[in-house]
Structures are given as structure tokens and as C-alpha cells.
N, C-alpha and C positions, 0 to 999 in steps of 0.2 A: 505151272505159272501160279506162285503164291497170291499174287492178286486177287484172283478168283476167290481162291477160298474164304481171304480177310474180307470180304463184301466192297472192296474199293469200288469209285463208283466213275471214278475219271481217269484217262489212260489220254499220255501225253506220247505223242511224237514228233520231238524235236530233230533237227538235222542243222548244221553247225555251215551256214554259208561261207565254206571256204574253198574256192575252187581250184588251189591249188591240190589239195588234197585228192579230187578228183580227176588230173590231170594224168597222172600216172595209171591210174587204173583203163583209162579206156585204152592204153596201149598193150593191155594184160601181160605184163611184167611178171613175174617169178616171184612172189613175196612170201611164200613159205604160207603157213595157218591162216594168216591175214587175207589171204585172195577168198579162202572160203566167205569169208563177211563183205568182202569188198567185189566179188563179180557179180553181184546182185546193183551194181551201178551200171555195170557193162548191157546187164540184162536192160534197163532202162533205158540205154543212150539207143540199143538198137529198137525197140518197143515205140520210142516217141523220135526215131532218127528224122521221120518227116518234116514236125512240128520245127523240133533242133538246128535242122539244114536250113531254113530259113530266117534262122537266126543271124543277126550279126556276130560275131567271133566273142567280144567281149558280153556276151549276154546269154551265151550258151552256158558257160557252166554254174550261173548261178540259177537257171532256170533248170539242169537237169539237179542241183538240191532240191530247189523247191520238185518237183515229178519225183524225186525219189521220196518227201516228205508224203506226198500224195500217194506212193505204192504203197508203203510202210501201213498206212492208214489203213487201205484198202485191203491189204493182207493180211491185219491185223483184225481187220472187222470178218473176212469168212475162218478165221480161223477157228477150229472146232470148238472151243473154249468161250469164245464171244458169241458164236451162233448158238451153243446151247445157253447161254447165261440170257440173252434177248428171249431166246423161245420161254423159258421158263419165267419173264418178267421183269429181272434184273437190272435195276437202272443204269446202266452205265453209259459213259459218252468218253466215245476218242476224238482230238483234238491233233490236226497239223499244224505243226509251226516249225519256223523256219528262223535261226536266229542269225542275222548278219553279222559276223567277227568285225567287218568294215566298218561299222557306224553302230553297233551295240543292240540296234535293235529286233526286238522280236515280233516277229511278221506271224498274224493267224491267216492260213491261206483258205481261209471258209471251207474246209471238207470234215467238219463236223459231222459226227456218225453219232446216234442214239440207236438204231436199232438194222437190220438189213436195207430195208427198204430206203430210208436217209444215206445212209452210206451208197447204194449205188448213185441216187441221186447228186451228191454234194461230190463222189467222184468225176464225174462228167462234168459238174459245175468248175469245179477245180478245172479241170484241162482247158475245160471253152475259157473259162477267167486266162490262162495262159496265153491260149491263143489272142484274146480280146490285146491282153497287154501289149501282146509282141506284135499288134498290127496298129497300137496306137504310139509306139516307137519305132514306127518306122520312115 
């Protein structure tokens, strides 16, 4: 990951709220290369299927973008490259966002990571923030 080495100090993870796109993969279809990048949504829908089944229909699948903008974060912060670059000091911050195709805009879903310890925190915030949502929609 060239990042690391040029000293970059921010690391963006965005996910494109379009829930068609995610519509076909929870039925894990045959898509050749592409299933490798894309069953890592499958992995997600069954992970948070709890949270999800309580959902209304039209709210599930922009709610599992946003949880996969929150994995991506979260995989991204133990990964061996971020956990040495924090131990050694290195300032870096990863950032979830979510960009709605619908209405253009770009949602920060507060799981802002500076170091391990913020990252597990601001993961957990993230999910209770989902759940707070999905119980003041309903």
C-alpha cells in the first residue's frame, strides 16, 4: 500500500449508496472475478442480519452501504500497515463516508479512526448510531 510509504496522513472510505447494486450480490450469483470484491457484502448482510431484519424493506439496503462503509473502516484500521504506522506514531485518520447517488450527497457516518483504540470506539458508535436511527424511523 503506497500510502504508507508517501507519509499520507488521511484515508478515505467512501461507498456509493446504491442499492441496486447490492441487490444481486446477497443472492450470490455467479459473476466471475467480481464475486471476489463483492461477497464481502454477503459477509456483512449476515454479520448485522439481526439489526437488517428489523428494518423496513426500503431502508435495508442503504443501511447495509452504510455497515459496509463501517467494515471497510474497521478492516482497514487492524490492518497490519495501519497498526504498525499508529504504534510507531504516525498521524493518520480514516474517514467513513457514504455518498448518496439519490440526492448527491455525502454522509460522514462519525467512525473516524486516529489511532486503535478510537477506531474500536467510533466502530460501536457507528452501529448504535444505526440502530438509534432505525428506531427513530419507525
Amino acid at each position: 500500500m503506497q500510502w504508507m510509504y508517501s507519509k499520507l496522513n488521511t484515508l478515505l472510505s467512501v461507498v456509493t449508496t446504491v442499492a441496486a447494486a447490492y441487490k444481486p450480490q446477497l443472492k450470490n450469483p455467479e459473476l466471475g472475478l467480481i464475486n471476489n470484491w463483492l461477497l464481502h457484502i454477503r459477509d456483512i448482510w449476515f454479520k448485522h442480519s439481526s439489526l437488517l431484519g428489523e428494518m423496513p424493506q426500503e431502508r435495508r439496503l442503504d443501511t447495509l452501504c452504510e455497515l459496509n462503509v463501517m467494515e471497510q473502516v474497521y478492516n482497514l484500521g487492524h490492518s497490519t500497515i495501519m497498526q504498525s504506522a499508529w504504534k510507531r506514531g504516525q498521524k493518520v485518520t480514516i474517514h467513513g463516508w457514504a455518498y448518496g447517488i439519490h440526492d448527491g450527497l455525502l454522509r460522514d457516518l462519525d467512525v473516524t479512526a486516529t489511532n486503535r483504540e478510537t477506531l474500536e470506539q467510533r466502530y460501536r458508535h457507528g452501529i448504535s448510531n444505526l440502530k438509534l436511527k432505525h428506531a427513530n424511523h419507525k
